[in-house]
C-alpha positions as CSV (number, residue, x, y, z in Angstrom):
1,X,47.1,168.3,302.4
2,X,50.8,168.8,302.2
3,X,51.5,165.2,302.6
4,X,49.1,165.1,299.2
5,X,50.9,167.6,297.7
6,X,54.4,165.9,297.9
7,X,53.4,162.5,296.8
8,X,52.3,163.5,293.5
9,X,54.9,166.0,293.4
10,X,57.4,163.3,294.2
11,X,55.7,161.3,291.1
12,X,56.3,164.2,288.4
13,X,59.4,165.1,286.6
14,X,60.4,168.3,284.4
15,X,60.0,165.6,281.7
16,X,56.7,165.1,282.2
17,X,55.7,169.2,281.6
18,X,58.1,168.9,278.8
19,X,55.9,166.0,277.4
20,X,52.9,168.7,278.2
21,X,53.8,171.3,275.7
22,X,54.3,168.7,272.6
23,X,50.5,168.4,272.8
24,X,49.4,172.4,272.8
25,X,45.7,171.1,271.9
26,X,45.1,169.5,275.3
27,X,46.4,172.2,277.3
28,X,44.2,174.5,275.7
29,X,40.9,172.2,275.9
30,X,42.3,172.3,279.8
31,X,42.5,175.8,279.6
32,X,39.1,176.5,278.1
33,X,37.3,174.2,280.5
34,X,38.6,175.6,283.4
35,X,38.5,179.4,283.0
36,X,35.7,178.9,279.7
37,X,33.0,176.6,280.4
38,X,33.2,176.5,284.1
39,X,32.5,180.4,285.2
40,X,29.6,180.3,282.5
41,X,28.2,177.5,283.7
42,X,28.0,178.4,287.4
43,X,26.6,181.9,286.4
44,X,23.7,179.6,284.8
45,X,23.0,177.6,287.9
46,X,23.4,180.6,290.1
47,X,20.8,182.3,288.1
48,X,18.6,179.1,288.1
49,X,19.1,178.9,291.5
50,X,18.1,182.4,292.1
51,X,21.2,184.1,293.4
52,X,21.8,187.2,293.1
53,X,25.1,190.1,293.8
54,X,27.2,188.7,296.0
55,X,26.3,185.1,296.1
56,X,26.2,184.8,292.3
57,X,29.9,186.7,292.3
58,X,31.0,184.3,294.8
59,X,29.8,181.4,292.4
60,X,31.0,182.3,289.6
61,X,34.2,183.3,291.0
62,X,34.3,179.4,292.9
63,X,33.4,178.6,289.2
64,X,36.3,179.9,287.8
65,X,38.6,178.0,290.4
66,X,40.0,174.5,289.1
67,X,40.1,171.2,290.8
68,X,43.2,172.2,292.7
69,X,45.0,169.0,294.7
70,X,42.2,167.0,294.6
71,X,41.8,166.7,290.9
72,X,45.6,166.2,291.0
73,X,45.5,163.6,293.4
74,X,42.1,162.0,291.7
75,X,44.2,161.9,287.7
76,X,47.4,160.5,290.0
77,X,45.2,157.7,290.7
78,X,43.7,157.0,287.7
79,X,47.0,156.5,285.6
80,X,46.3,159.7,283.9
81,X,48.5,163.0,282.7
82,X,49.6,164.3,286.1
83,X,51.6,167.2,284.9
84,X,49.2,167.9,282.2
85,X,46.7,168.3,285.5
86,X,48.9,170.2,287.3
């Protein structure tokens, strides 16, 4: 994991989240999806699923969790916006 970490670190410059704030309207679609969109919808399938208490806080709180390295790593791949995923 950390050697994951520093790779797309080493890829990333303070240019790049400079580059990040010029286009406000992604980083709030970014925003929205992860802390928006993704709790709600977990609540949804917990509940269609049946959970209840606990369970259905653990989900939604797992819901409210983004990608994290992996979707870092994933975008890093691709060509996409690193620092925009970060």
């Amino acid at each position: 994991l950390g050697l994951l970490m520093f790779s797309v670190g080493i890829t990333t410059t303070i240019d790049d989240f400079k580059e990040c704030f010029k286009r406000p309207g992604a980083v709030a679609i970014n925003f929205i999806s992860c802390y928006g969109i993704m709790p709600v919808l977990a609540f949804f399938l917990a509940k269609i699923m049946g959970a209840e208490g606990a369970i259905l806080a653990g989900l939604v709180l797992v819901g409210s969790i983004n990608g994290g390295q992996a979707s870092n790593l994933c975008t890093l791949i691709a060509g996409g916006d690193v620092a925009l995923s970060v």
